[in-house]
N, C-alpha and C positions, 0 to 999 in steps of 0.2 A: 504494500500500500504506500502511493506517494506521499510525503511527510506533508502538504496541503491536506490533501486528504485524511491523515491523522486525525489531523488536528481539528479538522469541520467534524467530524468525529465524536472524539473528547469532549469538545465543543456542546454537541448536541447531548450527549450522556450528560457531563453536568449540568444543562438548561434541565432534566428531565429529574435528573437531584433534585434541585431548587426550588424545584415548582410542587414536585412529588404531597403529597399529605401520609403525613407517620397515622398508620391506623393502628401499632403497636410497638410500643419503643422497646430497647434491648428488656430493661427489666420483667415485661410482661411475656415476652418470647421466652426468656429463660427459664421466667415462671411457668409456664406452657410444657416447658422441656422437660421441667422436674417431677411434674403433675404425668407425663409420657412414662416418664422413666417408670415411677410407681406403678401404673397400670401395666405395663409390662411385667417387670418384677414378681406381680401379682399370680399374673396368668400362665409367664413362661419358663421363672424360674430353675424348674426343675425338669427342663427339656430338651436340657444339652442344642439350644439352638445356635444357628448360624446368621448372624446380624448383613444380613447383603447390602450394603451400599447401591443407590441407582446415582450414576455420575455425568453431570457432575452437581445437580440439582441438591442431591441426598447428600455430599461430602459436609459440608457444617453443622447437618442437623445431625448426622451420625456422629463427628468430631465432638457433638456437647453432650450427645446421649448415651453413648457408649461409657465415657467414666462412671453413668450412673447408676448403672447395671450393675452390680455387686454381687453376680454372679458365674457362672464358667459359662462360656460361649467364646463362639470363634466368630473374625470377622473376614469381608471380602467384598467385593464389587460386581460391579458389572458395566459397560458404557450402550447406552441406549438411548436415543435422542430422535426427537422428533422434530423442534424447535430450531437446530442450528442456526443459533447467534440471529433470529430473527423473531417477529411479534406473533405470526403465526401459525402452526403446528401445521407442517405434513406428514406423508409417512414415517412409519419408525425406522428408524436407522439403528442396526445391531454395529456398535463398534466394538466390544469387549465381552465375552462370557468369563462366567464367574470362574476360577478356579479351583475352590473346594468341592469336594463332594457335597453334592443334593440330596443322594440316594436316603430315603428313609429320617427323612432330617425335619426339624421345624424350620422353618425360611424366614428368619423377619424380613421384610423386604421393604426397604425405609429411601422413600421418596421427598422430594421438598415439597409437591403438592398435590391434591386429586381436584382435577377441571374436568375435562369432561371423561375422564380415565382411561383413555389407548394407551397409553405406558404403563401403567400398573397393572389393567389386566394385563397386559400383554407378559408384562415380565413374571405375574406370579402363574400365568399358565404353563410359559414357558419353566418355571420351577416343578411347577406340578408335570409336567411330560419329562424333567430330567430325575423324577421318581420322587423328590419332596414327600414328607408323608403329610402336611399342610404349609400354608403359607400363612402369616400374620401380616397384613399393611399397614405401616406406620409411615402418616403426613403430616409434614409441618401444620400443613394451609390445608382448608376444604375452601372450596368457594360454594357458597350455595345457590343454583339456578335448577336449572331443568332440562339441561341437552347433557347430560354424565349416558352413558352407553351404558347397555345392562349386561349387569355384572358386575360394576368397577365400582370398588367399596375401600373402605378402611376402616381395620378393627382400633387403631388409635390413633387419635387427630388430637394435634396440639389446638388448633386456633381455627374458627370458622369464619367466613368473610364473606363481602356480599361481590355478585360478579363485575369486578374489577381488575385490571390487570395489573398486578404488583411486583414489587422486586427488594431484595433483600434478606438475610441467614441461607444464602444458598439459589433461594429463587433469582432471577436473572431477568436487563434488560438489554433484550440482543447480543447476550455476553456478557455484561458488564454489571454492573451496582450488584451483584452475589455478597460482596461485604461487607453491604450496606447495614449499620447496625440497628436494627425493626427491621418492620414490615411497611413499607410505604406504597401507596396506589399510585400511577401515574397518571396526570391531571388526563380527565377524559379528552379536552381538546388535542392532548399532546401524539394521539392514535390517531387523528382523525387525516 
């Protein structure tokens, strides 16, 4: 990319900061994450599960939930993207399969968000066809509407929102603001 072009860039990412509205700043996200962790805990404790990372949406939310888990489990990833560095979702794009064993396994499979769910089902079916003996989905964000595909759920959601499209703890804008600390909406005129 020409260093102009960077820069119009950058440029437009930070106008999209600025403008942005925090629907939940770091402390209530983390609060979110602790309240995750519990329910888990709860449920999977004792099931020798495998924490899957979905990348690279799921990398922070896994990074702050994993210490919480104070229990044995192994982790791993996976890369699958629909979205590439763009506002709208097309096909899924398989770039990475997990490396651990599936076979007869709990799967947590820990995404940054459930929208209208092609990547989540997709990836805990593909769990379940590499012999999973279940899957658990764990999302940062839900957003709530009414075009989600049937089937595509999560057994633990941090934080519910209304449909907006957001960015920040992993969620992304075109690439970019994933480190944004909250959850902030991008001003509607700024999609348009």
């Amino acid at each position: 990319m020409e260093l102009s072009a960077l820069t119009a860039a950058t440029a437009d990412i930070d106008r999209i900061r600025r403008t942005a509205i925090c629907l939940y700043d770091a402390q209530a996200v983390e609060s979110a994450i602790a309240g995750m962790a519990k329910q888990i805990a709860q449920e999977l404790a004792d099931s020798d599960p495998l924490l899957l990372c979905v990348m690279n949406g799921g990398l922070i939310l896994t990074g702050r939930l994993a210490p919480l888990l104070d229990f044995p489990l192994q982790i791993d990833y996976l890369h699958a993207t629909r979205y590439r560095d763009k506002v709208r979702g097309g096909a899924l794009n398989w770039l990475s399969y997990p490396k651990e064993r599936l076979e007869g396994r709990t799967v947590i499979v820990v995404d940054d968000i459930l929208d209208e769910g092609n990547t989540l089902k997709s990836v805990c079916e593909y769990c379940l066809e590499q012999g999973a003996a279940r899957t658990y989905s764990v999302v940062l964000v839900e957003k709530i509407h009414d075009r989600r595909i049937a089937g595509a759920r999560a057994e633990c959601v941090g934080l519910r929102i209304e449909d907006k499209f957001v960015f920040g703890y992993g969620l992304d804008y075109k690439g970019y603001l994933r480190n944004a600390p909250g959850i902030f909406a991008v001003a509607d005129a700024e999609l348009a």
